[in-house]
C-alpha positions as CSV (number, residue, x, y, z in Angstrom):
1,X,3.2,10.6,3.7
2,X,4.8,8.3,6.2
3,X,3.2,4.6,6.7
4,X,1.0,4.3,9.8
5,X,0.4,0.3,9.1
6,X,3.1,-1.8,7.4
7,X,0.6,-4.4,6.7
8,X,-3.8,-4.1,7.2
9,X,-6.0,-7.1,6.8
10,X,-9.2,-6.1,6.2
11,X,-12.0,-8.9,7.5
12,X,-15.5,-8.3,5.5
13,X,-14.1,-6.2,2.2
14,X,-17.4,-5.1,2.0
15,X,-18.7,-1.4,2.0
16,X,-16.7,0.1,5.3
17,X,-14.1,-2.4,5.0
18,X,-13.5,-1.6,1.2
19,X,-13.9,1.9,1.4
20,X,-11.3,2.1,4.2
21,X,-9.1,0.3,2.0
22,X,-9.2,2.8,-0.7
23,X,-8.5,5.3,1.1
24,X,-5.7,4.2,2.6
25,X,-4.0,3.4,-0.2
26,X,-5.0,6.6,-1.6
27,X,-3.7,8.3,0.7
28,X,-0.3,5.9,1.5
29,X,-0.9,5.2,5.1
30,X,-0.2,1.7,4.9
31,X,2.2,-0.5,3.1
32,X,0.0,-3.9,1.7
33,X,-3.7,-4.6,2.4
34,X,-4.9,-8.3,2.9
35,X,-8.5,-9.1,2.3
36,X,-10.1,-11.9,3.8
37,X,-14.0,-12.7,3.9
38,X,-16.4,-15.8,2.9
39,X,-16.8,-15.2,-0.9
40,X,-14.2,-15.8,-3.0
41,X,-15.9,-13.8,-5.6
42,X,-15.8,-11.0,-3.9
43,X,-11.7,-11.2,-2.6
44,X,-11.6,-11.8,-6.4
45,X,-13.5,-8.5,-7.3
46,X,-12.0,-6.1,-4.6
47,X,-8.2,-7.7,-6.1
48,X,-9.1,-6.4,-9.5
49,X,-10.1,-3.2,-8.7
50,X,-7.4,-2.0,-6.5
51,X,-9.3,-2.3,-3.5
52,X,-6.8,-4.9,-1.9
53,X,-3.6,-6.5,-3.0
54,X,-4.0,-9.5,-2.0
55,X,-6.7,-12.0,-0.3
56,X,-6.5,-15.1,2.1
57,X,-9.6,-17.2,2.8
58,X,-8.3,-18.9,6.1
59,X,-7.9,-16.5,8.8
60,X,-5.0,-18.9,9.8
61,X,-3.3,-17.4,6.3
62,X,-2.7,-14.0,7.2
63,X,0.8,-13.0,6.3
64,X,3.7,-12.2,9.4
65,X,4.3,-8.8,9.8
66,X,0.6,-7.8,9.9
67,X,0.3,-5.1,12.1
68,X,-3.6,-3.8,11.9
69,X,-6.1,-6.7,11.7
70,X,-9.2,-4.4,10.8
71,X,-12.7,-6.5,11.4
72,X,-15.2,-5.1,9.2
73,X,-17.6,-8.1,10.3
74,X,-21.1,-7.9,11.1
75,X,-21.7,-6.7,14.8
76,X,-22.4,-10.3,15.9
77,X,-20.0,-12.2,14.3
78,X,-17.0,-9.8,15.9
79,X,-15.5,-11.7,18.2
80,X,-15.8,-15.5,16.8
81,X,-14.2,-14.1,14.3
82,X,-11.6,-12.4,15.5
83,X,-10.3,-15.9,18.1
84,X,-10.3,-17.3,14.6
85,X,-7.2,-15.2,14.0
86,X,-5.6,-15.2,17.4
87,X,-3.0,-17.8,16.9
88,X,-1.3,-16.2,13.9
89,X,-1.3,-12.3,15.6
90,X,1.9,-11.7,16.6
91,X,2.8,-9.6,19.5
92,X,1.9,-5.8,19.0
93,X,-0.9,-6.2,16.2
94,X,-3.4,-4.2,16.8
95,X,-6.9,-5.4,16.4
96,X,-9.6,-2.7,15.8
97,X,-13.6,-2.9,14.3
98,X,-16.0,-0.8,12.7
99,X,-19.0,-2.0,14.5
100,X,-22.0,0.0,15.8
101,X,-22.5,-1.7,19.1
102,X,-20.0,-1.4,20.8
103,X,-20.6,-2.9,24.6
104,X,-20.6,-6.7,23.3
105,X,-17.7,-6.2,21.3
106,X,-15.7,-4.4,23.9
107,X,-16.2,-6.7,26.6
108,X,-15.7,-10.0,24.2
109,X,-12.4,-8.1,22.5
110,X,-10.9,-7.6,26.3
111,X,-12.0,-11.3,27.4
112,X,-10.2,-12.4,24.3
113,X,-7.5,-10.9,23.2
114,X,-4.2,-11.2,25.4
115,X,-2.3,-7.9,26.4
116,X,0.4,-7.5,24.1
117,X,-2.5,-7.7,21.1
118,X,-4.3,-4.2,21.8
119,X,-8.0,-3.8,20.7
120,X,-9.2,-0.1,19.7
121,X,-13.1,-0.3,19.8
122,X,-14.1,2.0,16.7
123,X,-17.4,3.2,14.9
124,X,-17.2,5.3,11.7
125,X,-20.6,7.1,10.9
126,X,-20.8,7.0,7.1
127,X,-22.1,3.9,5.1
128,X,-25.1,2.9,3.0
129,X,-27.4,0.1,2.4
130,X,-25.0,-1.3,-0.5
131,X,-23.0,-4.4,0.5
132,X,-19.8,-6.3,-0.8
133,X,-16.3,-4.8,-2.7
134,X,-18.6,-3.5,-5.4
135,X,-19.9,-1.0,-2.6
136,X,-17.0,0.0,-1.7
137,X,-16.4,4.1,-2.3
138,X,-13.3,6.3,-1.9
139,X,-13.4,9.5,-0.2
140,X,-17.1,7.5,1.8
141,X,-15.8,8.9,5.9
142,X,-14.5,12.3,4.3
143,X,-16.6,15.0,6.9
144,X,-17.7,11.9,9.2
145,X,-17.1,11.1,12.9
146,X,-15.6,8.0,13.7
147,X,-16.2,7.3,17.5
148,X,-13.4,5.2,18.9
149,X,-14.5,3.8,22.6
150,X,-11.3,3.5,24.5
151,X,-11.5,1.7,28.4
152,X,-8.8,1.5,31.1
153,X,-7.3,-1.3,28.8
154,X,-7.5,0.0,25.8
155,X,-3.1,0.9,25.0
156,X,-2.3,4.6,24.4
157,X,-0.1,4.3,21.4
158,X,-2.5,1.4,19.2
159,X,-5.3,4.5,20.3
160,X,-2.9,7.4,18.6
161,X,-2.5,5.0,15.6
162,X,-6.2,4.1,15.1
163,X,-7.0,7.6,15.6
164,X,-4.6,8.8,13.3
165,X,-5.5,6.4,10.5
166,X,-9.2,7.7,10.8
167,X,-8.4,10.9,10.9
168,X,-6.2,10.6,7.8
169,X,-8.8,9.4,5.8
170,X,-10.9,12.3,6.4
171,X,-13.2,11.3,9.4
């Protein structure tokens, strides 16, 4: 199967984030997947197990060439976090979420983010009460929606990818 992503970072390598991530790779969509959250620990565990290949701890360490920037955050945290990472985006990274609410984000992601960084407002319905790489679960959006919110801003083609992506992991 052909590579949709070159390079994901996953923000949060917790239950959605870290399931994503093992699917992907499952399935090949994307080339190298970057972890990044607060707890070492965790980075550590999701490294070992084949969840990610590799984790920063600064958002300012995210490697060039990274071309989906996936925030698996909690809902309110979303948009601090994601400025965090603004001066290391290049050009054409998408930036995309897995948060329930999606009004806030939305209208933060659009304030934020300049044009040629597209944001592609998504919710997958699947998850748990289990937190952290430990929870993470291959195969967890297989027969799932995943609701992506586009707006008048939202760029056709970072849409097709995003959609794509989810749909290739079975949502």
């Amino acid at each position: 199967m052909a590579l949709i992503f070159r390079r994901m970072v996953v923000v949060g390598v917790g239950l959605i984030g870290g399931s994503l991530a093992l699917d992907v790779r499952r399935r090949g969509l994307v080339g190298e997947i970057i972890g990044v959250g607060r707890g070492e620990k965790n980075l550590k565990f999701a490294q070992r197990h084949g969840v990610i290949d590799r984790y920063v701890t600064r958002e300012t360490d995210i490697p060039e060439g990274t071309d989906l920037l996936m925030m698996a955050t909690p809902v309110q945290t979303t948009v601090a976090l994601a400025k965090a990472f603004l001066p290391v985006l290049q050009p054409g990274c998408i930036v995309s979420d897995v948060g329930s609410v999606k009004a806030e984000i939305v209208r933060g992601m659009e304030r934020l983010l300049p044009s040629n960084i597209p944001f592609v407002a998504g919710h997958p319905i699947a998850g748990g009460e289990q937190w952290g790489a430990r929870a993470a679960k291959a195969g967890l959006f297989e027969g799932h929606r995943c609701i992506l919110t586009p707006t008048k801003r939202t760029d056709s083609t970072a849409l097709k990818k995003v959609a794509l992506l989810w749909r290739k992991v079975g949502a």
